[in-house]
mmCIF file as Biopython writes it, N, C-alpha, C and O atoms, coordinates in Angstrom:
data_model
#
loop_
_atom_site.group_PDB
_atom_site.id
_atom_site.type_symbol
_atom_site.label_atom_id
_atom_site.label_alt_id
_atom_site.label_comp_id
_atom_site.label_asym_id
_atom_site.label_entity_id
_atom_site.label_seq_id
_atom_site.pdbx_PDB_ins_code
_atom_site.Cartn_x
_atom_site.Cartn_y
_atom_site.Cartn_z
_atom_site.occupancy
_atom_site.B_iso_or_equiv
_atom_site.auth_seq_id
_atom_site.auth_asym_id
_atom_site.pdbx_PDB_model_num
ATOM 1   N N  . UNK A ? 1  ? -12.164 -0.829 -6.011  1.0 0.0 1  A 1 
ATOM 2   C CA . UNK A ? 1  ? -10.910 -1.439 -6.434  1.0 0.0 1  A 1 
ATOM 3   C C  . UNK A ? 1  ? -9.890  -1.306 -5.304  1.0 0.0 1  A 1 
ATOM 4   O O  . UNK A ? 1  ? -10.033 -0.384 -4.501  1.0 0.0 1  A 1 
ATOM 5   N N  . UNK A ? 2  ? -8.833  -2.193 -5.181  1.0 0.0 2  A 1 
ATOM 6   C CA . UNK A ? 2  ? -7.693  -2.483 -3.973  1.0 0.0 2  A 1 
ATOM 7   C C  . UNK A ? 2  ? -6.700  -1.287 -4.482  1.0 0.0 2  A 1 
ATOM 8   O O  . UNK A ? 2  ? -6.727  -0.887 -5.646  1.0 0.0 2  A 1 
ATOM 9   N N  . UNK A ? 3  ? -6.016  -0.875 -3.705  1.0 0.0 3  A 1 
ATOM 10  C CA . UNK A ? 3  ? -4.981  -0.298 -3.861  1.0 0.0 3  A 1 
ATOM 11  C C  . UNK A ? 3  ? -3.849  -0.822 -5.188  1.0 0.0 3  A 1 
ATOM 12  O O  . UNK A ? 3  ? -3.640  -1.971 -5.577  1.0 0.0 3  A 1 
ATOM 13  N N  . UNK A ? 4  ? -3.347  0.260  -5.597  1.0 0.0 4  A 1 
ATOM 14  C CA . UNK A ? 4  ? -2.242  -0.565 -6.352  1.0 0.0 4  A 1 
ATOM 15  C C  . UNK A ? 4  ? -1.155  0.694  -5.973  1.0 0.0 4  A 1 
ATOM 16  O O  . UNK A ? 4  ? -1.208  1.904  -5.755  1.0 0.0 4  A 1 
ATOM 17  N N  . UNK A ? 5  ? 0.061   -0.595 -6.050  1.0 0.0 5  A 1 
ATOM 18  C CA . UNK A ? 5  ? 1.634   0.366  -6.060  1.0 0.0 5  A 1 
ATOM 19  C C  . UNK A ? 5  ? 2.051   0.516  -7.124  1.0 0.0 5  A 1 
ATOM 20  O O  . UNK A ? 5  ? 1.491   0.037  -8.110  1.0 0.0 5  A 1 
ATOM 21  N N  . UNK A ? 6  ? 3.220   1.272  -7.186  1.0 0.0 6  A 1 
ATOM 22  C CA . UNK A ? 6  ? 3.653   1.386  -8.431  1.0 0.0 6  A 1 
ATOM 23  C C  . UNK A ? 6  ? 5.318   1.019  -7.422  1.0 0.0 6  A 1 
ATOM 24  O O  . UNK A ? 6  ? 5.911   1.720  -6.603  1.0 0.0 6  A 1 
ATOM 25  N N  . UNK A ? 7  ? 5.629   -0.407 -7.983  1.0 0.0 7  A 1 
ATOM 26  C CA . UNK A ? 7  ? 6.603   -0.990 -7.556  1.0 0.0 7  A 1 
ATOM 27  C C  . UNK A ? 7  ? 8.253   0.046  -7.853  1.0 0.0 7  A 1 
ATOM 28  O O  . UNK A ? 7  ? 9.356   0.012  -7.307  1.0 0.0 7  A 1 
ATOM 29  N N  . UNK A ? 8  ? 7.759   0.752  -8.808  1.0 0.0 8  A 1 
ATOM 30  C CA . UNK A ? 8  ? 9.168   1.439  -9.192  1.0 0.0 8  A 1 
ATOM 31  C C  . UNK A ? 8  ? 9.171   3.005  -8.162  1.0 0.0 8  A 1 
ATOM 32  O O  . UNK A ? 8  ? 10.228  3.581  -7.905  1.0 0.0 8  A 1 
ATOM 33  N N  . UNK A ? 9  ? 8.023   3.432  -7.749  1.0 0.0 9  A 1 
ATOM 34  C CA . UNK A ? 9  ? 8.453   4.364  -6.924  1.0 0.0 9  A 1 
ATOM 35  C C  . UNK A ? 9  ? 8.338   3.994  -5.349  1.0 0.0 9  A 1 
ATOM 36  O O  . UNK A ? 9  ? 8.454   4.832  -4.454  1.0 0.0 9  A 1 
ATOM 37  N N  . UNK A ? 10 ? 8.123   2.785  -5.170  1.0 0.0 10 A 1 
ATOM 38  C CA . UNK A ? 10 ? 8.046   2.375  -3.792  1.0 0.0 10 A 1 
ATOM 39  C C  . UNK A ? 10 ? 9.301   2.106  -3.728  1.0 0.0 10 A 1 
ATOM 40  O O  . UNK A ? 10 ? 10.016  1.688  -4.638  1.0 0.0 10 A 1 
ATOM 41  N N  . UNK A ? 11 ? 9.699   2.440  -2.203  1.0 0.0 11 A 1 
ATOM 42  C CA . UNK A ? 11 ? 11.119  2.691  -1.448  1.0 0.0 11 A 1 
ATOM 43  C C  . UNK A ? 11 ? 11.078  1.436  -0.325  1.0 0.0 11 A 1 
ATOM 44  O O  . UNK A ? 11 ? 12.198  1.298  0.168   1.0 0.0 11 A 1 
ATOM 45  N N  . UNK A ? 12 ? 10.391  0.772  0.051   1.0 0.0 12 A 1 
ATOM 46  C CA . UNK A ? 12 ? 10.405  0.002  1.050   1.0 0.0 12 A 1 
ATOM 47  C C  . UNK A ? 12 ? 10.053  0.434  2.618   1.0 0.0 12 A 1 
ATOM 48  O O  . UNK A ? 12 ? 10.174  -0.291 3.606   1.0 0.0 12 A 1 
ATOM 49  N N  . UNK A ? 13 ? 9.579   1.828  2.579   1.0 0.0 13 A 1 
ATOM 50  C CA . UNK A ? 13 ? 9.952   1.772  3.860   1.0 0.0 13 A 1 
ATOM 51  C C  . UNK A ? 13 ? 8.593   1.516  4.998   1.0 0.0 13 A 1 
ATOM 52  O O  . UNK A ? 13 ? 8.435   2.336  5.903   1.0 0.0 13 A 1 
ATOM 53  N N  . UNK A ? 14 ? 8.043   0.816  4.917   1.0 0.0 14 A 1 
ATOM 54  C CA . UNK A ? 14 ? 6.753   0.130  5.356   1.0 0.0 14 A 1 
ATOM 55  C C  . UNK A ? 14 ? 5.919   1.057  6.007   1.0 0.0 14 A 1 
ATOM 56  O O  . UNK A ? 14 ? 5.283   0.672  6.988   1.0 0.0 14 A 1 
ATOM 57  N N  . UNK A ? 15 ? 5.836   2.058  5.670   1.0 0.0 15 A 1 
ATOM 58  C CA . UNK A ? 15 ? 4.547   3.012  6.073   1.0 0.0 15 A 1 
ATOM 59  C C  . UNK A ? 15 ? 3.286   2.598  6.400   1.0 0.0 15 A 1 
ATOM 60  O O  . UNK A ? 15 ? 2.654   2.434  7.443   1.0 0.0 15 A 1 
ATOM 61  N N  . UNK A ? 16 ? 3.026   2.432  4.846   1.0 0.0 16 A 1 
ATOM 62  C CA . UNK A ? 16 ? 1.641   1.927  4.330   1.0 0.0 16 A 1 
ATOM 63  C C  . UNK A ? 16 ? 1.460   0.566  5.513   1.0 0.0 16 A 1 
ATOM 64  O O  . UNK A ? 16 ? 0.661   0.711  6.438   1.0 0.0 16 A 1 
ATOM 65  N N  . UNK A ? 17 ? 2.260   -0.716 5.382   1.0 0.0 17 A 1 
ATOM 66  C CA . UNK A ? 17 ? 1.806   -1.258 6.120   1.0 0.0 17 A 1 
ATOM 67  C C  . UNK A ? 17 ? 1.799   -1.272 7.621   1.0 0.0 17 A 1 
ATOM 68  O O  . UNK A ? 17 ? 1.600   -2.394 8.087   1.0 0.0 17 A 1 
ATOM 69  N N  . UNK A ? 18 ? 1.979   -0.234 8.560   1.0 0.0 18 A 1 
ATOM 70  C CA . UNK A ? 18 ? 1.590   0.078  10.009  1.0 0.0 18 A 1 
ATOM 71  C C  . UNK A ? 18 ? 0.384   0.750  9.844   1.0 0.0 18 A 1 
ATOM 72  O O  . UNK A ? 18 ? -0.654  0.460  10.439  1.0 0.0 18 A 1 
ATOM 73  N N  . UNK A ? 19 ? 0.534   1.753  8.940   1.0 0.0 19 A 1 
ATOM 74  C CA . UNK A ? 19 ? -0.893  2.308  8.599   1.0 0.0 19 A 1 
ATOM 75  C C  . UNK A ? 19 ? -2.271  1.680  8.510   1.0 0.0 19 A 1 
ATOM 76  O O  . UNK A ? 19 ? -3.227  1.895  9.256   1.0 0.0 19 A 1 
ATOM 77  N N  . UNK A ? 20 ? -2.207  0.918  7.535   1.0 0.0 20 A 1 
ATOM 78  C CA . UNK A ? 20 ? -3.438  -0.201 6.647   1.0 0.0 20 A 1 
ATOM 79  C C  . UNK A ? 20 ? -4.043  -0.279 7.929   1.0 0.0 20 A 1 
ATOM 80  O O  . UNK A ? 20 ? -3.296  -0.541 8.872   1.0 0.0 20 A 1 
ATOM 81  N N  . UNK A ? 21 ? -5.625  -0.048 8.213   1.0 0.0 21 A 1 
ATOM 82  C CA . UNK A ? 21 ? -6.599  -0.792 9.065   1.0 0.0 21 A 1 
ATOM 83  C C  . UNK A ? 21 ? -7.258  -1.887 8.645   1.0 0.0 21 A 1 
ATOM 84  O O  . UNK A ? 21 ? -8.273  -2.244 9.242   1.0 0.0 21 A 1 
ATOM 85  N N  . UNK A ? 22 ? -6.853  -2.471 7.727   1.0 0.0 22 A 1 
ATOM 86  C CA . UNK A ? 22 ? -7.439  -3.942 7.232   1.0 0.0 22 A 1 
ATOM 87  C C  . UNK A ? 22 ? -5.883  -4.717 7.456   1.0 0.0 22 A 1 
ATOM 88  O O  . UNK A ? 22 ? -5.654  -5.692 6.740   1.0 0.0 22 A 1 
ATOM 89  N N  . UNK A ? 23 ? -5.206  -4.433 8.095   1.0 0.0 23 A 1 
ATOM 90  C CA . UNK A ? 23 ? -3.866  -5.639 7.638   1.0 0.0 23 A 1 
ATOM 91  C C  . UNK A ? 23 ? -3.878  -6.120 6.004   1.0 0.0 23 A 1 
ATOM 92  O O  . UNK A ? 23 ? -3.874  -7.344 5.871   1.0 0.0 23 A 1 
ATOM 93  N N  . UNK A ? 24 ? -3.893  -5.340 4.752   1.0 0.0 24 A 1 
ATOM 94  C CA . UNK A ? 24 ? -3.933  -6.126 3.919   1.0 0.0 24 A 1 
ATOM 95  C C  . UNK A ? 24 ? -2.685  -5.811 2.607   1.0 0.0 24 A 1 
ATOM 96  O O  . UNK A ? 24 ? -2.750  -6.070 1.405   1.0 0.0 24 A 1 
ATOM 97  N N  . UNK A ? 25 ? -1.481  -5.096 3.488   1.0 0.0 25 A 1 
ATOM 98  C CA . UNK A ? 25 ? -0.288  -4.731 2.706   1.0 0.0 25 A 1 
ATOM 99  C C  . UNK A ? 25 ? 0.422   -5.374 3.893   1.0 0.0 25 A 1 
ATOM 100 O O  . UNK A ? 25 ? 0.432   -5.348 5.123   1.0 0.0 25 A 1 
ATOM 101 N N  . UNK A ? 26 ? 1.055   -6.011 2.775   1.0 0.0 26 A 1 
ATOM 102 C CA . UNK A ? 26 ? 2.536   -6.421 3.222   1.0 0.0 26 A 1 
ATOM 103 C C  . UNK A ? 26 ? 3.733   -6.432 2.515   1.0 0.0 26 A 1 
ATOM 104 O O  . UNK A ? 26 ? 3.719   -5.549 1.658   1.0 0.0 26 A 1 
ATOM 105 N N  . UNK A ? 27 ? 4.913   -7.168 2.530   1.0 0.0 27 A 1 
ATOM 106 C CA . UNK A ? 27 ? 6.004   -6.572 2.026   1.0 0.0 27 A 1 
ATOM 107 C C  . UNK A ? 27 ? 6.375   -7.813 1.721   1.0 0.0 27 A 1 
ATOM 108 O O  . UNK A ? 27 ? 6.227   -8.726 2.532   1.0 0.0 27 A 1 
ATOM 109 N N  . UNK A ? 28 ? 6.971   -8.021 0.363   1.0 0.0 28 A 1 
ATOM 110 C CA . UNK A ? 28 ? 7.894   -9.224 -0.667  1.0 0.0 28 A 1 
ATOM 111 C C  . UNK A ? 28 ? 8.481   -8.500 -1.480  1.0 0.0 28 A 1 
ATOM 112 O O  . UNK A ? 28 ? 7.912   -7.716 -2.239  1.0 0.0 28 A 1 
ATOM 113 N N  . UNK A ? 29 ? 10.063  -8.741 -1.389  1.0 0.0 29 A 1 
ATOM 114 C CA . UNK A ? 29 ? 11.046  -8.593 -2.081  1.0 0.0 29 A 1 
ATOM 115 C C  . UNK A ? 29 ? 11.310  -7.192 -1.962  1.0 0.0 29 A 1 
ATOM 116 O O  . UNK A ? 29 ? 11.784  -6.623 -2.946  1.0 0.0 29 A 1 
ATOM 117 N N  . UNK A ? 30 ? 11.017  -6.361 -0.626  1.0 0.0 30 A 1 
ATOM 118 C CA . UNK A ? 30 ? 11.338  -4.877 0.103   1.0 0.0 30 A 1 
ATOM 119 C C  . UNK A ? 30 ? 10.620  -4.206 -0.875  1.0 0.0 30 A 1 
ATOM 120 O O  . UNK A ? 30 ? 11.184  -3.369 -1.580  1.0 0.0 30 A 1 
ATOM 121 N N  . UNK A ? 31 ? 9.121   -4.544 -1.038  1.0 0.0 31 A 1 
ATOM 122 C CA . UNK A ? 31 ? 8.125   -3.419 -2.440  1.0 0.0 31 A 1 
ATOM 123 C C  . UNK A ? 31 ? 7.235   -4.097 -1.233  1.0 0.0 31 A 1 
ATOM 124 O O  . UNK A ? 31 ? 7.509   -5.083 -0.548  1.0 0.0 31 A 1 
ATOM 125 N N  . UNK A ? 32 ? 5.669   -2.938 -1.191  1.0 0.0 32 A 1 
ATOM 126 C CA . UNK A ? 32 ? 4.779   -2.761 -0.433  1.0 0.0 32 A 1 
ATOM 127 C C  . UNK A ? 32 ? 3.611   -3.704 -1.629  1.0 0.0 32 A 1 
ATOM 128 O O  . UNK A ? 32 ? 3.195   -3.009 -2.556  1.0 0.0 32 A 1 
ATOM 129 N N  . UNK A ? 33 ? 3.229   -4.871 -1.604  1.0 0.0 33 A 1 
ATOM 130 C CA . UNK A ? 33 ? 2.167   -5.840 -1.893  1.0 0.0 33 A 1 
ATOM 131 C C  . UNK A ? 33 ? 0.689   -5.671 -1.068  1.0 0.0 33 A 1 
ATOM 132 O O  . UNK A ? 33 ? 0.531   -5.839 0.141   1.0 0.0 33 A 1 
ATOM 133 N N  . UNK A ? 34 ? -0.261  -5.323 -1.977  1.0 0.0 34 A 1 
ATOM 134 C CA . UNK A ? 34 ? -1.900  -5.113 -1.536  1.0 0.0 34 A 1 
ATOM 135 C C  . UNK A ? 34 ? -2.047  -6.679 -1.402  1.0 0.0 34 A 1 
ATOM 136 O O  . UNK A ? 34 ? -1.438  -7.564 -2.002  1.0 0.0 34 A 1 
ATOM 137 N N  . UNK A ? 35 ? -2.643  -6.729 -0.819  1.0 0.0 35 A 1 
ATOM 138 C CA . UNK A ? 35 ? -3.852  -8.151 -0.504  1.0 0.0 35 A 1 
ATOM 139 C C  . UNK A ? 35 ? -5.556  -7.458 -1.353  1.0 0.0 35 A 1 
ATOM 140 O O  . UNK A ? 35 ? -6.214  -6.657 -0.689  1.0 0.0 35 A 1 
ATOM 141 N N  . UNK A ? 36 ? -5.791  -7.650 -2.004  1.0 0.0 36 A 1 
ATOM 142 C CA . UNK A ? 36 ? -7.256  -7.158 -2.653  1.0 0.0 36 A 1 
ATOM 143 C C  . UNK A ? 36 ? -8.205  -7.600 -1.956  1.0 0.0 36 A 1 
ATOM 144 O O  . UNK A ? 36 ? -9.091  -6.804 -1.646  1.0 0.0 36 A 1 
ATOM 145 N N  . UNK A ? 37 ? -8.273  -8.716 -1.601  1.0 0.0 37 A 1 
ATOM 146 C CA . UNK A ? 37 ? -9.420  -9.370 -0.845  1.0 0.0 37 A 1 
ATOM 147 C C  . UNK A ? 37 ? -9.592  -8.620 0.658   1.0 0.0 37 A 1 
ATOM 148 O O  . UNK A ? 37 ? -10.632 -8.249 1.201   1.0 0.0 37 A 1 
ATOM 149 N N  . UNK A ? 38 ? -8.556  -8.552 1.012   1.0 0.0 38 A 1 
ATOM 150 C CA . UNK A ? 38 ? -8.407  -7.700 2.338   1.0 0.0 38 A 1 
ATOM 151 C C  . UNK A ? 38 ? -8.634  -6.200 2.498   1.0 0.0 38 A 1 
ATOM 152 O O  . UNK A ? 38 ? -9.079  -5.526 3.426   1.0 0.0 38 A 1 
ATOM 153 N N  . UNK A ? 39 ? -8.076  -5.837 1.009   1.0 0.0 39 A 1 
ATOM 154 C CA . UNK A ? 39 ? -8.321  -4.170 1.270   1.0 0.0 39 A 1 
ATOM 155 C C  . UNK A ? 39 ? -9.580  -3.445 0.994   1.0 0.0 39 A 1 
ATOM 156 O O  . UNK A ? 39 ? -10.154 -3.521 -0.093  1.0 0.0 39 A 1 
ATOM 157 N N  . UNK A ? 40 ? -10.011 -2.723 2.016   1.0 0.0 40 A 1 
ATOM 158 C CA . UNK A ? 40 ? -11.298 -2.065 2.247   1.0 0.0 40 A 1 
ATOM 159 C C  . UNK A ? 40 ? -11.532 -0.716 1.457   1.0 0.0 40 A 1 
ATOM 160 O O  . UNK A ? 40 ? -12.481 0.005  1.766   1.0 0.0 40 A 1 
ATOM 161 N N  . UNK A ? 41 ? -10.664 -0.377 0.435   1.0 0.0 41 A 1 
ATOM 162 C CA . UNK A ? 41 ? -10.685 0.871  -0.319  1.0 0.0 41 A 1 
ATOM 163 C C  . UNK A ? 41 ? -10.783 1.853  0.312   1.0 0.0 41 A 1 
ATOM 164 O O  . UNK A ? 41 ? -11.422 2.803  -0.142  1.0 0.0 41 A 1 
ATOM 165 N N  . UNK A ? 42 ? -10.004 1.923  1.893   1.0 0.0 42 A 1 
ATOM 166 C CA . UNK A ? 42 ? -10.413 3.208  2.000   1.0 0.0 42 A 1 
ATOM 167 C C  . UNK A ? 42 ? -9.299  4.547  2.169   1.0 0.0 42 A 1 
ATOM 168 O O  . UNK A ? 42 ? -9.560  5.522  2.874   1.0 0.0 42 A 1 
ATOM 169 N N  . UNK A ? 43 ? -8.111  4.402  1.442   1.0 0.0 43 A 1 
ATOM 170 C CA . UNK A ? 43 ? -7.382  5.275  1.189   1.0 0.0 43 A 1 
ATOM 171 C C  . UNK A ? 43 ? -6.192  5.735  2.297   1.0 0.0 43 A 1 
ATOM 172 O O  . UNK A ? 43 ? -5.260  6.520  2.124   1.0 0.0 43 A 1 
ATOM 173 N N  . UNK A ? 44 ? -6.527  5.038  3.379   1.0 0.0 44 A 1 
ATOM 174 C CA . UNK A ? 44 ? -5.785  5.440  3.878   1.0 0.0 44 A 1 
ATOM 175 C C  . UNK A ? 44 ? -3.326  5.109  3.675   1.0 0.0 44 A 1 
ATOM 176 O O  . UNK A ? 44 ? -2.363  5.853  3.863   1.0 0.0 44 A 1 
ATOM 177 N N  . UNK A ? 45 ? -3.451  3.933  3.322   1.0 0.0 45 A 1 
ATOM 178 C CA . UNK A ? 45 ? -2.024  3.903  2.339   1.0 0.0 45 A 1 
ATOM 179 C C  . UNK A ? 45 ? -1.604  5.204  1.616   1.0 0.0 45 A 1 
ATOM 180 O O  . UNK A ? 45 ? -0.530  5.766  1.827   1.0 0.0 45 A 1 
ATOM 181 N N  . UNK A ? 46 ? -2.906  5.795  0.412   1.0 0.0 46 A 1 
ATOM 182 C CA . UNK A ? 46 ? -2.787  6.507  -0.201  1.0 0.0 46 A 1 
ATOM 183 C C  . UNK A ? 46 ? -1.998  7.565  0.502   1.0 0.0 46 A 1 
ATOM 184 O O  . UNK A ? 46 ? -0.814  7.704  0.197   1.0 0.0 46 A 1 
ATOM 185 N N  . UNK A ? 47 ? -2.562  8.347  1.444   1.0 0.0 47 A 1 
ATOM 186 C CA . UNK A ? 47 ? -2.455  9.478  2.391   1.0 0.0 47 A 1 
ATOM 187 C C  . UNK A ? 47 ? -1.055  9.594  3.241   1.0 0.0 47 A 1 
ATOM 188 O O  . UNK A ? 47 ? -0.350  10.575 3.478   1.0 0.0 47 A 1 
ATOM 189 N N  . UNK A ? 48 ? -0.881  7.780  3.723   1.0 0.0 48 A 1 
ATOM 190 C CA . UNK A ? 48 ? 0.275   7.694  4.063   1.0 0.0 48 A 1 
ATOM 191 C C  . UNK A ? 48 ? 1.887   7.451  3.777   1.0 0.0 48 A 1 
ATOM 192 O O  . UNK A ? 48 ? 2.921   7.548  4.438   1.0 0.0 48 A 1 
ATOM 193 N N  . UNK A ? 49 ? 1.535   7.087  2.451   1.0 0.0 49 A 1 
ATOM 194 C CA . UNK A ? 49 ? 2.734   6.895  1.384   1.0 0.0 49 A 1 
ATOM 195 C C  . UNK A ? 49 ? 3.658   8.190  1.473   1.0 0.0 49 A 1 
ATOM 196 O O  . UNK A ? 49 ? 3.116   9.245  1.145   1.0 0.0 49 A 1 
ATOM 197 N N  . UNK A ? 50 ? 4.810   8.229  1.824   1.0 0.0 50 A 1 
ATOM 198 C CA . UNK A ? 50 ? 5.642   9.539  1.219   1.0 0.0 50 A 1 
ATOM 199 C C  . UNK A ? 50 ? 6.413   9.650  0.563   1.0 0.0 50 A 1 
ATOM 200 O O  . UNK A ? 50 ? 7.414   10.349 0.722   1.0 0.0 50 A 1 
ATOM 201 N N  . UNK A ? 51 ? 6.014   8.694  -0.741  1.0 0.0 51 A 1 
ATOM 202 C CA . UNK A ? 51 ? 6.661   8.920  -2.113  1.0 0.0 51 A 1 
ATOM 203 C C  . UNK A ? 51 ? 5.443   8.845  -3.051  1.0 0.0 51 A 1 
ATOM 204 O O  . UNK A ? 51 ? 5.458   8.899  -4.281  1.0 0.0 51 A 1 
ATOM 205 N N  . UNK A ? 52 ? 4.305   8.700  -2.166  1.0 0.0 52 A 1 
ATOM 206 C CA . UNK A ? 52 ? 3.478   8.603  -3.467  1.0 0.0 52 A 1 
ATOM 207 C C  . UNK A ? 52 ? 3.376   7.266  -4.189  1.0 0.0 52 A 1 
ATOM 208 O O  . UNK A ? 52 ? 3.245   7.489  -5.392  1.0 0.0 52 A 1 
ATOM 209 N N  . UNK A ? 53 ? 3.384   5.922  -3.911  1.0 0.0 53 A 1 
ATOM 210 C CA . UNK A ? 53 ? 3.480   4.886  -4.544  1.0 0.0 53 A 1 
ATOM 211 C C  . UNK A ? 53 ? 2.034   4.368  -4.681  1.0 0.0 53 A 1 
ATOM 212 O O  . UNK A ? 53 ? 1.706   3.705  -5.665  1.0 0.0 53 A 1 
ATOM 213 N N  . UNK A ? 54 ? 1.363   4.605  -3.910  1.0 0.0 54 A 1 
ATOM 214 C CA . UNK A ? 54 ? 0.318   4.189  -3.807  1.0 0.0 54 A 1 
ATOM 215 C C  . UNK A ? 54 ? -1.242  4.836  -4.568  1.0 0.0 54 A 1 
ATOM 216 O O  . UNK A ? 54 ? -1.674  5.937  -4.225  1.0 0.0 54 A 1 
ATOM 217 N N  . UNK A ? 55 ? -1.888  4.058  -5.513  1.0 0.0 55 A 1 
ATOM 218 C CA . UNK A ? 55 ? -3.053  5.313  -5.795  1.0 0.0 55 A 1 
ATOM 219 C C  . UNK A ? 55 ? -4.487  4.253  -5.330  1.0 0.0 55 A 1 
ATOM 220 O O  . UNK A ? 55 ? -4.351  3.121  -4.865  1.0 0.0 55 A 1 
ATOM 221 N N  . UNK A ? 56 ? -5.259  4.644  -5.477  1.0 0.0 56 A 1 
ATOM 222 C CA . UNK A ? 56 ? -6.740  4.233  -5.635  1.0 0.0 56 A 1 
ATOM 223 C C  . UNK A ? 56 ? -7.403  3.989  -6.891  1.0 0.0 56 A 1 
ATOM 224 O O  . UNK A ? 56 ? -8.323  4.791  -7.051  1.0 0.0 56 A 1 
ATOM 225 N N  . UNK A ? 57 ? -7.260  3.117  -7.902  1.0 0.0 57 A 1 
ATOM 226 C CA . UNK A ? 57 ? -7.786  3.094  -9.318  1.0 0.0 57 A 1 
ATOM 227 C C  . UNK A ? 57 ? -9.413  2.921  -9.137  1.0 0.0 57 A 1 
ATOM 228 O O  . UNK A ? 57 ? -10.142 2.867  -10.127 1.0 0.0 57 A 1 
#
């Protein structure tokens, strides 16, 4: 499964997407957006988030 945010504790501050080695987060409306097709499940967002917005379902 792709990453999911949890739009209410994401802060905007684009971590996750410099991080991502698939390019498959990006940013609409200053909240961090997965691409599913793109994301490779491999956690790394998770790790880099520092609020925690991000999990692995």
């Amino acid at each position: 499964m792709p990453a999911k945010v949890d739009e209410e504790k994401c802060t905007g501050c684009e971590t996750c997407v410099s991080e991502c080695p698939s390019e498959a987060i990006g940013m609409v409306d200053e909240k961090a957006v997965v691409d599913a097709e793109a994301c490779i499940d491999c956690g790394v967002c998770v790790d880099a988030c520092p609020v925690e917005a991000i999990s692995l379902e």
